[in-house]
N, C-alpha and C positions, 0 to 999 in steps of 0.2 A: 293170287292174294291181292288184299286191297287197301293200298297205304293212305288213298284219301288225300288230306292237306300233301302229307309228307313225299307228295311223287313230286310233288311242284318245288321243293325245297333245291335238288341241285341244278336247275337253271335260273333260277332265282336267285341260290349264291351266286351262281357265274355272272348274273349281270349285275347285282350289287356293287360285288369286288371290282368287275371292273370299271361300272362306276366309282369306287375310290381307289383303289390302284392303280389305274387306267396298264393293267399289266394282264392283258388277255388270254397267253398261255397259263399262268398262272391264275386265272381264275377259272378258265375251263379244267384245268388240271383239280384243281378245290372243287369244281360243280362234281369231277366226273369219284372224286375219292367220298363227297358226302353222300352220295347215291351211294356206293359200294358201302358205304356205313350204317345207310337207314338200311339197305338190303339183308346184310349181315347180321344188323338186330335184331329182324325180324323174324329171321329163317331160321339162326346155328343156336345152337342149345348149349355153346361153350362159355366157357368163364367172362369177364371181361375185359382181361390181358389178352386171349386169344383169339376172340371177336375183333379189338382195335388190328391185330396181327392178320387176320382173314379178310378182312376190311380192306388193309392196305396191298395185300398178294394180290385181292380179287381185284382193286384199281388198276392194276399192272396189266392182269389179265386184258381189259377190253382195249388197250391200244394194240399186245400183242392181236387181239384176236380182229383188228381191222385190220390191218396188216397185211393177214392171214387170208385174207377174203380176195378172190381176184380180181374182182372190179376195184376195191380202190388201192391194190398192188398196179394196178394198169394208170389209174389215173395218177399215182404218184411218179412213174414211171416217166409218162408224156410231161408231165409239168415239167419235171426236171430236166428232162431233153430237151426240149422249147426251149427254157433256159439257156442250155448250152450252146443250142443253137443261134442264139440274140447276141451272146457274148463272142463266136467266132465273128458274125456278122459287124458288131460295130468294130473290134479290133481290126478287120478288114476295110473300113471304112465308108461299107455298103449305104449304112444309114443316113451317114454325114453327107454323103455324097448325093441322095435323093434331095436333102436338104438345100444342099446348095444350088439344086437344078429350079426348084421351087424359087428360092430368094431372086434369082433373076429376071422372074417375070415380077416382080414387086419396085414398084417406081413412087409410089405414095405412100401415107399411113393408111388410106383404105385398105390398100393393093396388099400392102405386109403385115395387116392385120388375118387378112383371108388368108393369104400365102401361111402364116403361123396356123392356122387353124386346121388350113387341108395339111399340113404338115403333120399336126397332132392326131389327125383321122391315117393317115397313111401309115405312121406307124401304129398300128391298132394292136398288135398283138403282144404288148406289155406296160402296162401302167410306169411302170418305173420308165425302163427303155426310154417311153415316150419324153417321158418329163427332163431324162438327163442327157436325151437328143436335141428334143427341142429346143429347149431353154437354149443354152450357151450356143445354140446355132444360127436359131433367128435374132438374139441379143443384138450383135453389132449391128443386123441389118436395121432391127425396130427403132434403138438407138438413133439411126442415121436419119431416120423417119418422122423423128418426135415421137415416137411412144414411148408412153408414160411403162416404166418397169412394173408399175401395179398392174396393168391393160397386157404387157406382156407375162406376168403370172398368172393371172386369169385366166388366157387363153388357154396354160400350160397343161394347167390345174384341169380346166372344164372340157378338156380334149384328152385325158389319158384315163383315169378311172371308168368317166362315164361311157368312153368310147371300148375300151377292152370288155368293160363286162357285159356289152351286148355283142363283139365279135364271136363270131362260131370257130375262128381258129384263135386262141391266146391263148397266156398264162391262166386267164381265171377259169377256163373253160371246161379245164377238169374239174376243181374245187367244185365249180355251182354244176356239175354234173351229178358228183358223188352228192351232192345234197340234197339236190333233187331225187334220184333216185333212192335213197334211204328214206328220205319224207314220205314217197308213194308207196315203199315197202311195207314199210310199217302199218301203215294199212291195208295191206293185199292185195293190193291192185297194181297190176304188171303192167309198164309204162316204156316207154322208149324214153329215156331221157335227152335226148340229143332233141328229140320232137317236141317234148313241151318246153325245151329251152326255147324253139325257137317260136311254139307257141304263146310264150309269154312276155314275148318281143315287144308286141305292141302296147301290153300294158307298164310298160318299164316308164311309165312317163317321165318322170321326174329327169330321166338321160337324156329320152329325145328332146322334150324342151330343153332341158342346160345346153345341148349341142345346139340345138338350130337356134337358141339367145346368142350363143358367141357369135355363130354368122351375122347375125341380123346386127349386133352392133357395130361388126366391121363394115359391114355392106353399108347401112344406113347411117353411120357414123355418128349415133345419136347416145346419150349415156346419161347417168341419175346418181343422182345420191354422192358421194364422195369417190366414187371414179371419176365424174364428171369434173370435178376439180383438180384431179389429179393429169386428165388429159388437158386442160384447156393450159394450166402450169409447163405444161413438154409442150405443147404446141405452141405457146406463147414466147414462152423463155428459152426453150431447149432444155430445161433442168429435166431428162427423164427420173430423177430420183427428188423427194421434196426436203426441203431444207432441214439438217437434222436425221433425216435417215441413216439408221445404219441395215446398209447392206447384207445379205448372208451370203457367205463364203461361198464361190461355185466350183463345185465338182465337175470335169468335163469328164464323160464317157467315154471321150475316145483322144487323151488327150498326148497321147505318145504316137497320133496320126503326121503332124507334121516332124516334129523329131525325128520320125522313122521314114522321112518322105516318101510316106504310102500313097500310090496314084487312086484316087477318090474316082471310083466307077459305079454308077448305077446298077449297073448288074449285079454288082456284089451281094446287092440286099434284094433285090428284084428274084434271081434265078432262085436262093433258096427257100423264098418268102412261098415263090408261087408253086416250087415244089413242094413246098407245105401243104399249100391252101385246093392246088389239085389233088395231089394224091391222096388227101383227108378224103376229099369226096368221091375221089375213086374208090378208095378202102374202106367204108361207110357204103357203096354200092354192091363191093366184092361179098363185103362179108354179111350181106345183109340177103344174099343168093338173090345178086343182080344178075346172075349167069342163066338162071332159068328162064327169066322171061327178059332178055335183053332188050333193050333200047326201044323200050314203048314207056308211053307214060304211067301206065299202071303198074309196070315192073319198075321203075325207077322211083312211084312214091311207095310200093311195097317194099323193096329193099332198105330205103331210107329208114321206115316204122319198123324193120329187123332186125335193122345193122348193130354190131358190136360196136360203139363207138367206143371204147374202151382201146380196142385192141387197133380198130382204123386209124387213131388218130397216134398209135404209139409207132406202128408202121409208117405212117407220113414223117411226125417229126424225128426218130432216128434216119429213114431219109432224108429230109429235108439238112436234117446233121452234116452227114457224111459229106453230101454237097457240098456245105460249106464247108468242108474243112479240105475237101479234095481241090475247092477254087482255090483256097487261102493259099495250101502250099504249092497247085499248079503255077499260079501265078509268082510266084516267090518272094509272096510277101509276108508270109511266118513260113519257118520250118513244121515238121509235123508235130514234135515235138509242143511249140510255143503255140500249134493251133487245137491242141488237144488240151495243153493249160490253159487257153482261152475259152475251151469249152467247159472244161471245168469249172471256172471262175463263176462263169454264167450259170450252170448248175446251183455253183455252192449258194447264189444270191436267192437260191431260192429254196435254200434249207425251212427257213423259218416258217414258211408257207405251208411246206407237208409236216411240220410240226402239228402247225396248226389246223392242217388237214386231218390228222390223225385223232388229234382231241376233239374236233368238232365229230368226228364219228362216233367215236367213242361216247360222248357228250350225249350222241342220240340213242347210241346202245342202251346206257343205263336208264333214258325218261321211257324209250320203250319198254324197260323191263319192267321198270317200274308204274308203267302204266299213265304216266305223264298225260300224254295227249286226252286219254278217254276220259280224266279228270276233270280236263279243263272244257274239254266238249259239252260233260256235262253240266258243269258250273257255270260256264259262258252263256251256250248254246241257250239257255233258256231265257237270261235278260239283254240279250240283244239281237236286233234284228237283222238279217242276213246282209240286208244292203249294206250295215256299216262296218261290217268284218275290214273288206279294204283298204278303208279310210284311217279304221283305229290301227289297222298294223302297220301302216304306211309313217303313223306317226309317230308309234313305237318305236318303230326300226329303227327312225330317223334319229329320235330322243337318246335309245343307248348307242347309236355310231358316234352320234356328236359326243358324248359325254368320254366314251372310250375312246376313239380317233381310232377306229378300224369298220372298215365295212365287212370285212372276212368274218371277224368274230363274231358280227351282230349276227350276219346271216347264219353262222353256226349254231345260235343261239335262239333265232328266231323262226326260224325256218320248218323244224320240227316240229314246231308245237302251233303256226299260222296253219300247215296246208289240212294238218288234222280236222283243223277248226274249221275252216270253211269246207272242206270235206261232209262235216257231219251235216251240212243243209242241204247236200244231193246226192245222200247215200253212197258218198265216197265215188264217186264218179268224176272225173275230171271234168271238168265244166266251166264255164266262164268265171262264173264265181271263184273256182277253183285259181282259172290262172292268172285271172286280177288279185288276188293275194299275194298269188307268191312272186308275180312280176311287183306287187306293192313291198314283201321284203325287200327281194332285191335292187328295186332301184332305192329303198328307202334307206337301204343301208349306205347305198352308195351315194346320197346326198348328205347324209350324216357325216360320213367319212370326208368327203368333200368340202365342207366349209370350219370342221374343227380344225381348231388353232394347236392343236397336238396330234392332227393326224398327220401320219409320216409320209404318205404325197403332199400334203397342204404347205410342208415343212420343206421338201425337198424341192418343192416349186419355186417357192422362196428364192431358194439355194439357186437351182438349176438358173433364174432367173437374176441372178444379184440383183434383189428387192429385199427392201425391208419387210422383215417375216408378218407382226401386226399393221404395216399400211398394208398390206398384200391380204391379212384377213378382214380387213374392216370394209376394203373395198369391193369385197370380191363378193361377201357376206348378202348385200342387199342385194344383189342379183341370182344366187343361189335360193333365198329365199321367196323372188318373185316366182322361180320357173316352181319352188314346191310346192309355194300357195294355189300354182296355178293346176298345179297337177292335184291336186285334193280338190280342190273346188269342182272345177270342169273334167275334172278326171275320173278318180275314184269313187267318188258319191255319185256321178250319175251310172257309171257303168255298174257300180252296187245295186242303183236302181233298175239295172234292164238296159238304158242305151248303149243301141252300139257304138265299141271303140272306136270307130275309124269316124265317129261324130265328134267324141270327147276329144280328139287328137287334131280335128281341125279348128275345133274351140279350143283347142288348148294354142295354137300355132297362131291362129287369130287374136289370141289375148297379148301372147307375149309382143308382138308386133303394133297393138294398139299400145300397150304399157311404153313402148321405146315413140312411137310416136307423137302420144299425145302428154306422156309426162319426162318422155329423156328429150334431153338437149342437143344439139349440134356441137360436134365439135371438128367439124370440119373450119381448114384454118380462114376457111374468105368469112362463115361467118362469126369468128370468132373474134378477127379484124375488123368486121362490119360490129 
């Protein structure tokens, strides 16, 4: 059947609502109940008490029925292992203790600017983790430094989002798994999704520049716009906070570590990190029948394009688990008991996540059913031209992350109805076109999410950082917006147009590095004396 307008109605509520209720379950929950409504009217030939009644069963129906499906039974699985696995590991004091190996090689503001940064890139495998590791970790050092607590948000901020969602081992890693591969479903075309995540690597710009902007200002110690003000104020005076700030309250991660005089070992976080991060790619080789043509390189990238990642990565991080939970109480620093509630805790922080995993599927079940994508294919498809698909999604994305303060949702939102669309210019084929979109959702989501003053890293950075939550956004803001202007301009438009990425990525690296030289400041302390 063919609904026409009305297939576009329930992702359309969902980003409306959460444009004004910035409350994203609840607006996919409404995208996914108005779709079961137009569906229902169309088809059941019952009264209209009992239509509103089959309506509301049939909404029920699509979350049981992803659920039901084994691939995102597997992917909700690994998330929440992972999880539990983050939560044994910082109660151990794994994290903390990388941290502090780190702050010892830092002797200056450059030196602990980098130091906070590779610190943020180290812990890659959870946006949160990162933020509520970091922060309260490098604080006293930055502190001791002269850095400005905005300069330390900043770093906090533009080193856990943008870095987890291009890691191949994290939390996000199943979510943007399951959505890629429903995105390519929907069209018919059978995909390894663990492949084109990592094919869509390079077009994620908007992450790599925000990451290699944070280097480049620690390194070159150059800064603009109202950070620069706020560094040269700590460098001068010492005040890391500006006069009148109020602070946001800090949360420490691990903050029953000295109470409990837990010995802080590197290992703690190291051994089960990397049995994570190996045995993913052993299990990903296993299952992908790396046994048949072992240890060449055509049997190693054909297993990789076979592999269940599904099932590899649930096998790594229930290993990875147990690991840590067999160091925690080998060493006798939880019983098993407090290291199995550890791992629960860590689970449970990531209820909300497979909530909202479940409704983003759901979400796509129904525009499938309803025919969503082939609508707008063909509505779109005809007044614009292929080159600028990337560009306009890129800014989309961005527009409703920012307005709702989640990257998760946008992507749930947008993702379905981007890779359809650029699909229809090469016959559904994966293709460049193809994965500059959807690396354009994804990082566009996740710049969105990154500089909203209601997004809950943006918020928790704040915290993690005791800074003030608006100096923290105003400063952080023109710098977020340089690396996405830079990534549209030199990025998405020309790779829309045919040039290869790996030209747009060194004009894009080029740019940000002229923006820091020829318009940021010094704020190194000789010449700020001078």
């Amino acid at each position: 059947m063919n609904y026409g307008f009305w297939s576009v109605i329930p992702p359309l509520l969902a980003i409306i609502l959460a444009f004004v209720t910035k409350e994203v379950i609840l607006s996919l929950l409404l995208g996914v109940f108005s779709g079961a409504l137009i569906n229902v009217f169309a088809t059941s030939s019952s009264g209209f008490f009992m239509k509103l009644v089959e309506s509301y069963t049939k909404t029920l129906e699509y979350p049981v029925n992803a659920l039901a499906d084994g691939w995102h039974a597997g992917i909700i699985i690994f998330t929440l292992t992972i999880g539990g696995m983050v939560g044994v590991i910082a109660k151990m004091g794994g994290t903390r203790a990388i941290a502090n190996a780190l702050a010892k090689k830092a002797k200056t503001a450059r030196s602990a600017q980098v130091a906070t940064a590779l610190m943020g890139v180290v812990v890659f495998f959870d946006d949160y983790a990162n933020t509520l590791i970091v922060g309260p970790t490098m604080r006293p050092l930055t502190d001791k430094l002269k850095v400005s607590r905005e300069k330390l948000s900043y770093i906090v901020d533009s080193t856990a989002a943008p870095v987890a969602t291009m890691a191949a081992i994290s939390t996000w890693i199943g979510y943007e798994l399951g959505l890629i591969g429903d995105a390519f479903k929907s069209l018919g075309v059978e995909v390894n999704p663990y492949n084109v995540f990592f094919q869509s690597i390079p077009y994620r710009m908007y992450g790599l520049f925000a990451l290699f902007m944070v280097f480049m200002v620690g390194i070159m110690m150059r800064d603009f716009g109202p950070m620069y003000e706020a560094e040269k104020r700590a460098r001068l005076t010492g005040k890391v906070l500006a006069d009148g700030a109020e602070p946001m309250l800090s949360t420490d991660f691990e903050k029953d570590l000295e109470k409990d005089n837990i010995p802080l070992k590197v290992s703690n976080a190291l051994v089960p990190i990397l049995t994570l991060v190996i045995f993913a790619f052993v299990g990903l080789w296993y299952s992908g029948g790396g046994m048949d043509n072992p240890f060449t390189w055509d049997g190693i990238r054909d297993a990789f394009g076979n592999a269940d990642a599904s099932a590899a990565l649930i096998w790594a991080s229930v290993l990875a688990s147990i690991v840590a939970v067999v160091m925690a109480v080998s060493q006798g620093i939880m019983t098993l008991r407090k290291a199995l509630e550890a791992w629960v805790e860590g689970a449970k922080s990531l209820v909300i996540t497979t909530i909202i995993l479940i409704l983003a599927w759901s979400i796509g079940s129904i525009a499938s059913d309803l025919g969503t994508a082939e609508y707008l294919v063909q509505v779109v498809s005809s007044s614009l031209p292929g080159w600028s698909i990337p560009v306009l999604v890129f800014v989309m994305s961005s527009i409703v992350a920012f307005a709702t303060g989640t990257s998760w949702g946008t992507m749930a939102i947008m993702l379905p109805l981007a890779v359809p669309l650029a699909a229809a210019y090469t016959n559904n084929e994966p293709s460049t076109l193809v994965f500059a979109t959807l690396g354009a959702v994804l990082t566009g989501s996740t710049f969105g999410d990154h500089c909203s003053p209601i997004s809950d890293t943006t918020i928790m950075s704040s915290m993690a950082s005791s800074a003030d939550h608006i100096d923290h956004v105003k400063t952080q803001l023109p710098y977020a917006l340089t690396a996405a202007l830079i990534a549209a301009i030199v990025g998405y438009i020309p790779v829309g147009l045919g040039l290869p990425v790996w030209i747009s990525l060194i004009l894009g690296f080029a740019s940000i590095w002229a923006v820091l030289r020829f318009y940021g400041k010094s704020t190194d302390p000789k010449d700020l004396k001078a």
